[in-house]
N, C-alpha and C positions, 0 to 999 in steps of 0.2 A: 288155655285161652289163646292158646298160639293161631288157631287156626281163624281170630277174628282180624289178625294181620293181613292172612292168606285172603281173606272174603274182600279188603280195604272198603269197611261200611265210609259211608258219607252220611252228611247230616240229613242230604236229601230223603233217607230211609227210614224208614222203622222195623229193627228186628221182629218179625214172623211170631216173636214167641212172649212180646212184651203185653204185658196186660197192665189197666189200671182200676184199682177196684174192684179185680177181679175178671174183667170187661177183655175182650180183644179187641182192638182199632186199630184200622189202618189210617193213614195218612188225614184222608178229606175227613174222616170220622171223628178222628182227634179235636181238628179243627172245629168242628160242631161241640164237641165236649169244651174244648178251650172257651169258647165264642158264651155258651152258657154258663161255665164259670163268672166270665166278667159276667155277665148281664144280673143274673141270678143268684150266684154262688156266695157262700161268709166269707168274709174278709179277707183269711186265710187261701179261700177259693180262687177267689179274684185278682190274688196276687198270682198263682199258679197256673189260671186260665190265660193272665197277661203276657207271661212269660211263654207257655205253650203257642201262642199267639205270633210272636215275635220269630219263637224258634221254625214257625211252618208257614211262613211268610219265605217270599223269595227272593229274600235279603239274606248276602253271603255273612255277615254283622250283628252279634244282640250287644247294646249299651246297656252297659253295668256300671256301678256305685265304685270307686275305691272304699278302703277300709284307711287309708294313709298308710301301709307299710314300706312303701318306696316315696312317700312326698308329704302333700295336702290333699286331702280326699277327694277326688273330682270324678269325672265321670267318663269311661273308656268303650271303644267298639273291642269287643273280645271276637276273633273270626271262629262261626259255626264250627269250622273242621278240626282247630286246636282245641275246642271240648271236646268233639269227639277222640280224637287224639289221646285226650287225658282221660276221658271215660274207660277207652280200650287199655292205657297204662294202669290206671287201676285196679282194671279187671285182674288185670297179670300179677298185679301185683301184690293183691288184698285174695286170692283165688277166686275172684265173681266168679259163678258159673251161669247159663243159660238156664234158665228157668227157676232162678233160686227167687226167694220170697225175700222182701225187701218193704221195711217198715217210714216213711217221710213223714217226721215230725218237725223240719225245722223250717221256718220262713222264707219262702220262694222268690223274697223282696232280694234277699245277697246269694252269691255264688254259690255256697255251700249247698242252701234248698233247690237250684237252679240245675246244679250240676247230677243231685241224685236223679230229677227226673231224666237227666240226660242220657245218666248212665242203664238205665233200667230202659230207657228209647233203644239204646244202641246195644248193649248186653243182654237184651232179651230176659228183663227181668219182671219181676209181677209181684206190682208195688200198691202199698196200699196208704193213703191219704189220712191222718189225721191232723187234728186243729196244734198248730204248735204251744206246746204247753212246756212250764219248766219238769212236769213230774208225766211225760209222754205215755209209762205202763201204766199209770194208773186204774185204766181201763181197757188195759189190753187183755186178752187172753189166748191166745194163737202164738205160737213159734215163727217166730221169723231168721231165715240165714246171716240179713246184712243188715245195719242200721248206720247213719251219721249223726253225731249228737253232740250240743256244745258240753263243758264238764260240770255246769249244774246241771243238766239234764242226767246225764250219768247217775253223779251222788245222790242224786234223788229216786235212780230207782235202780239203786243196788238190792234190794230184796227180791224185786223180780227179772232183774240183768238174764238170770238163765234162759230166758225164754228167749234170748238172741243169740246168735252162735258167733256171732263176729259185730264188732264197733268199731269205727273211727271216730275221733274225739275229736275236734279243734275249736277256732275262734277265740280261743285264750289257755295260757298255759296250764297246765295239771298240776296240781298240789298235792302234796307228798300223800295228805291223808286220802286224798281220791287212790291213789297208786296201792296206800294202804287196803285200803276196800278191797279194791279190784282182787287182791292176791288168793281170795278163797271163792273166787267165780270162774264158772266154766265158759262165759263166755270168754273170745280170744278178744282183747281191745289193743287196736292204735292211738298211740296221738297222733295228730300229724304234721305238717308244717307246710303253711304256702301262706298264698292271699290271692286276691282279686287279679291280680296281672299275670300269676301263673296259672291262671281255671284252677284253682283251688291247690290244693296239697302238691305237692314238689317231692316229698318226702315224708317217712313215717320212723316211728317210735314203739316196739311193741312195749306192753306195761304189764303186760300180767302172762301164766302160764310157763314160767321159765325152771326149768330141773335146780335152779341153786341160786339162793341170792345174792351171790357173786356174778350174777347171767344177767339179774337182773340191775345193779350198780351198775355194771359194763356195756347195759343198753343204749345205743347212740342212733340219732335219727340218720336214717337210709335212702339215698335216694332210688327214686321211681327210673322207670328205663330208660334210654335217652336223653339223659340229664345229664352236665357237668357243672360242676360248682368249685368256687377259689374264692379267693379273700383280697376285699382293695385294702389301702393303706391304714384303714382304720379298723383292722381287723373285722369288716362286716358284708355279710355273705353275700356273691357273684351268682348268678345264675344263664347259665347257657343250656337255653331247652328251646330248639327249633322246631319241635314239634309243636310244640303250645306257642310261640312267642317271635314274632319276626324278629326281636330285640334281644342283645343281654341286656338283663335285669339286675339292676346293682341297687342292693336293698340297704335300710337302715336298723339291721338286726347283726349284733356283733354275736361271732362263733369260732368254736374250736375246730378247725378239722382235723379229725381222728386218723383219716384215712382220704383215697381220692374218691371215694362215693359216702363218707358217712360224716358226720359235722355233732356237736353236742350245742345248740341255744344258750345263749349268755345273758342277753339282757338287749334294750335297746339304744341306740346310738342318741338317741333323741334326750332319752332318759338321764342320762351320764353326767354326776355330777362332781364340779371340779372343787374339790375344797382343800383348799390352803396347798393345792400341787398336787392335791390327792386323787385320783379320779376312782370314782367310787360306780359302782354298776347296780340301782338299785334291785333289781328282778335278784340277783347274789344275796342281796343282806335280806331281803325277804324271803326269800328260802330258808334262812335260819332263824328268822324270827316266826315261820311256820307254827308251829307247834305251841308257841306259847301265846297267840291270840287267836279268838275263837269267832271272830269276824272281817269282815272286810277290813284291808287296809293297806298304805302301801305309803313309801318313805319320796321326798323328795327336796332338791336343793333350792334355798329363795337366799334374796342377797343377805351378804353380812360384810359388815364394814372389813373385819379384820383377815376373814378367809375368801371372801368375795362370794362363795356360795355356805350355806352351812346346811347339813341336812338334816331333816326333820323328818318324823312320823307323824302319820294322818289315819287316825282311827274312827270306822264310824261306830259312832256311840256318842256317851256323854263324856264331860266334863270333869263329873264327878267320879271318875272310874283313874281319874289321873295317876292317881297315886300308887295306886294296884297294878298299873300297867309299868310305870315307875319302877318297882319291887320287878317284877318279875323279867324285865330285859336285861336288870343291872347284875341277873344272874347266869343270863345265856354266855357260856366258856366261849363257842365258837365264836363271836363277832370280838373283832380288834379291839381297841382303841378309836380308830378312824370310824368305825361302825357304828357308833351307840350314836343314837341318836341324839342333839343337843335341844331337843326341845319332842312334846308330843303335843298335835292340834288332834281337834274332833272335829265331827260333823254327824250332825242328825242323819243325812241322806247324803253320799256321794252322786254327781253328775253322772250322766250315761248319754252314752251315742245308742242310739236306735236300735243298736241289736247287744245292748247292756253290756257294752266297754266303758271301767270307770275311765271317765275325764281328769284326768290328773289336772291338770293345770287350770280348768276352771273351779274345780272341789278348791284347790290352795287358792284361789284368786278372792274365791268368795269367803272363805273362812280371814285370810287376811284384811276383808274389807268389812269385818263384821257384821256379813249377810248371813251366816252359818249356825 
């Protein structure tokens, strides 16, 4: 991919070799496909024709959504050239090649869906459109090189995963039993690691395909080229990437770093709960409570007179499952003393943000106000 440095593409192009649908478009052609999307097109269409819209307009600028991983989620101009930028770093760095096949099943409303069309614009790839769905093969049947996919998409279609040669994963972190999955598929999968402020991924994870399961414990996320990364005072990660970002970017995601290019994910700074002196990292205790619950859920701190926060588990389900969830934590070796939970809440449905991130804090807001 070296030699797409040597060409320095710009937004203003489109690689010679990209197709959509199968279709070759140039530039003004696109723009008529874009233009029909909106008018025409399913839902799904129309978010993709919008964005195509924006991106072939002759605005250096597309405004895009935050996710909150640096703040409050607001809305930011990202500049045309640092996607391309971050297209051409992924290329290098995932092995895009020119002309490889590339499957878009995810919602072209966030960065994620935003960027594969980008990168298939600029990489000269030949992409094919489908309705974003959480189980994407269901109806596929062709082999495709490269896919992005959140990780229920994934776990959903681990039976027919081979028919992709390469995945990047993100939008929320992988669970042990995805990881599980993964380890008897030929497809190669990343997780990866970014958000909205860096054009997506910053960094990757590989998860499966490794000579010994010691290769794979010792897997630590990587960064992409151009990139340096440190840690401020509260142990939560730095980012200097002038490629993508006229800004360092100083996030609210605590990590280890391994090395001066590679970091292991902790938990988040937001998240962090102080009980009785304790500072407890809940994304940590839920990793261990993995394995012995078999649905959504996740732990968090609300006041208590005597430790000032105390942390609780939030299971959805019922009520009546209390007691069985009860039995089975007060068994798990790994979690402390400080870990167990002092209380377990339910919920019929946890809250979601639009691209199905639970809501912590309004899931507890409304379970403590006896809306749940």
């Amino acid at each position: 991919m070296t030699y797409l440095y040597v060409m320095n593409p710009t937004f203003e192009n489109i690689h010679n070799r990209f197709r959509l649908n199968g279709n070759y478009y140039d530039r003004e052609d696109l723009k008529e496909v874009a233009y029909s999307f909106v008018k025409e097109g399913k839902s799904f269409e129309k978010s993709i024709g919008e964005f195509l819209m924006d991106w072939l307009d002759d605005g250096d600028y597309v405004r895009v959504k935050t996710s909150g991983s640096t703040g409050e989620p607001k809305s930011i101009d990202l500049h045309k050239q640092h996607m391309v930028n971050s297209a051409i770093a992924s290329g290098d760095f995932f092995g895009i090649s020119v002309g490889d096949s590339a499957l878009h099943c995810l919602p072209a409303r966030f960065i994620a869906g935003k960027m594969m069309l980008v990168r298939a614009m600029i990489l000269g790839l030949e992409i094919d459109l489908i309705e974003p769905s959480l189980n994407p093969l269901a109806n596929i049947s062709r082999e495709y090189d490269f896919s992005a996919m959140i990780p229920l998409q994934v776990m959903n279609s681990l039976g027919k995963l081979d028919q992709i040669k390469k995945i990047i994963v993100g939008g929320a972190p992988v669970s042990k039993e995805l990881i599980e999955g993964l380890q008897d598929r030929k497809t190669l999968t990343f997780e990866t690691y970014g958000m909205t402020e860096t054009v997506t991924h910053i960094a990757a994870k590989q998860l499966n395909n490794f000579r010994s399961t010691t290769a794979l414990r010792n897997a630590h996320f990587r960064v992409l080229p151009n990139i340096t990364i440190s840690v401020d005072e509260r142990n939560c990660l730095i980012i200097d990437a002038p490629n993508i970002s006229n800004e360092t970017i100083v996030t609210n995601d605590i990590v280890h770093l391994v090395a001066e290019d590679a970091f292991d994910w902790l938990g988040r700074y937001d998240n962090v709960i102080n009980s009785g002196g304790i500072k407890l990292i809940p994304e940590q205790i839920e990793d261990k409570l993995a394995e012995y619950i078999n649905r959504r859920y996740f732990v968090y701190g609300i006041p208590d007179e005597k430790l000032g926060e105390k942390m609780v588990l939030v299971i959805e389900g019922s009520e009546s499952e209390k007691q069985d969830f009860e039995e089975r934590i007060s068994k798990i070796k790994s979690l402390d003393k400080y870990e167990l939970p002092k209380d377990i809440f339910f919920s019929e449905s946890f809250d979601e943000t639009e691209n199905a991130k639970v809501i912590r804090s309004s899931t507890i807001e409304s379970i403590l106000n006896g809306k749940k």
